[in-house]
N, C-alpha and C positions, 0 to 999 in steps of 0.2 A: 491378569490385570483387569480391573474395574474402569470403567468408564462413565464417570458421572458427567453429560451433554449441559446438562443446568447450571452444575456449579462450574463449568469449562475444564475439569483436570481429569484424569488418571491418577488413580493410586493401585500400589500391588498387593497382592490379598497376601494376606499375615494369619501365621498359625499360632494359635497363643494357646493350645494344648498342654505344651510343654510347662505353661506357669501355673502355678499353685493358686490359688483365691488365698489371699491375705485377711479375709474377715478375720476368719479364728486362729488364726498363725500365734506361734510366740510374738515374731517383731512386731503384730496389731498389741498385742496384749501389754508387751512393754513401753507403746507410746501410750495405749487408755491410760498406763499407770502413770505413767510421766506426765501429762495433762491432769489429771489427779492431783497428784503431789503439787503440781503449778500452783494449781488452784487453792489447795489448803495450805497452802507456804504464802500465799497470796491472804488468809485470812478472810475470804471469801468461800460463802456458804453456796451450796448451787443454787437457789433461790437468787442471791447476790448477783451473779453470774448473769443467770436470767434476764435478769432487769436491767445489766448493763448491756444484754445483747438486744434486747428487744424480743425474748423469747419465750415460750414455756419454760418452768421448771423441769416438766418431764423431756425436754430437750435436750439441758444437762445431763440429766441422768441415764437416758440412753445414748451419750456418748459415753461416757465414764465406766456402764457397765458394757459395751462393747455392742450392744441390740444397734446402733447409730451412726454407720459411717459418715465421717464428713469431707468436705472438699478443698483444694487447697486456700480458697477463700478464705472460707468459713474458719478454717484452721488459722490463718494469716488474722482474723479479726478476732478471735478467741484470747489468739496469742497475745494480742495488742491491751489487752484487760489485766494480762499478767507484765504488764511491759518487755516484754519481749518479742524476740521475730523470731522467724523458719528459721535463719542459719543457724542461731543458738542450739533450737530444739533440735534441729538435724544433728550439729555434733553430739550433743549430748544423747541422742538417740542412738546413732551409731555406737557411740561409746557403753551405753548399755547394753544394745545388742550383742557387737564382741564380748562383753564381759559374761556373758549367759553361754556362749559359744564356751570358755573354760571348762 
């Protein structure tokens, strides 16, 4: 157990060996796609994108091509351009991922 005196808590040390990094996974590669497909079903160029996020272009483009991980914010305000939320994309995430599992 850890003992942070500053922040006033204890917390138990966690072995996180046993998880895989998700950068280059399939289930990273089939949400880039699905963010993807959002975007051009959306009729939005990533440049488009860009300017509604307040971004570079090459922001876009290194999420889409996978160099970019994002956070659940960033993802929650992405999504909001395509008018949609996290629960959406989660089911529909899920549902592609089982379907690749076949």
């Amino acid at each position: 157990m850890c003992y942070y005196p500053n922040l006033g808590y204890a917390i138990l040390e966690y072995s996180f060996s046993l998880m895989k990094k998700s950068f280059n996974s399939k289930e990273h590669k089939i949400l880039v796609e699905l963010l993807y497909q959002l975007r051009v079903s959306s009729g939005l160029r990533q440049s488009d994108l860009a300017d509604m996020l307040k971004v570079p272009q090459s922001f876009i483009s290194k999420i889409e091509s996978g160099e970019r991980r994002i956070d659940l914010i960033e993802l929650r305000t992405i999504l909001r351009c395509f008018k949609t939320n996290i629960i959406e994309l989660s089911i529909e995430l899920e549902k592609r991922i089982n379907e690749s599992k076949k």
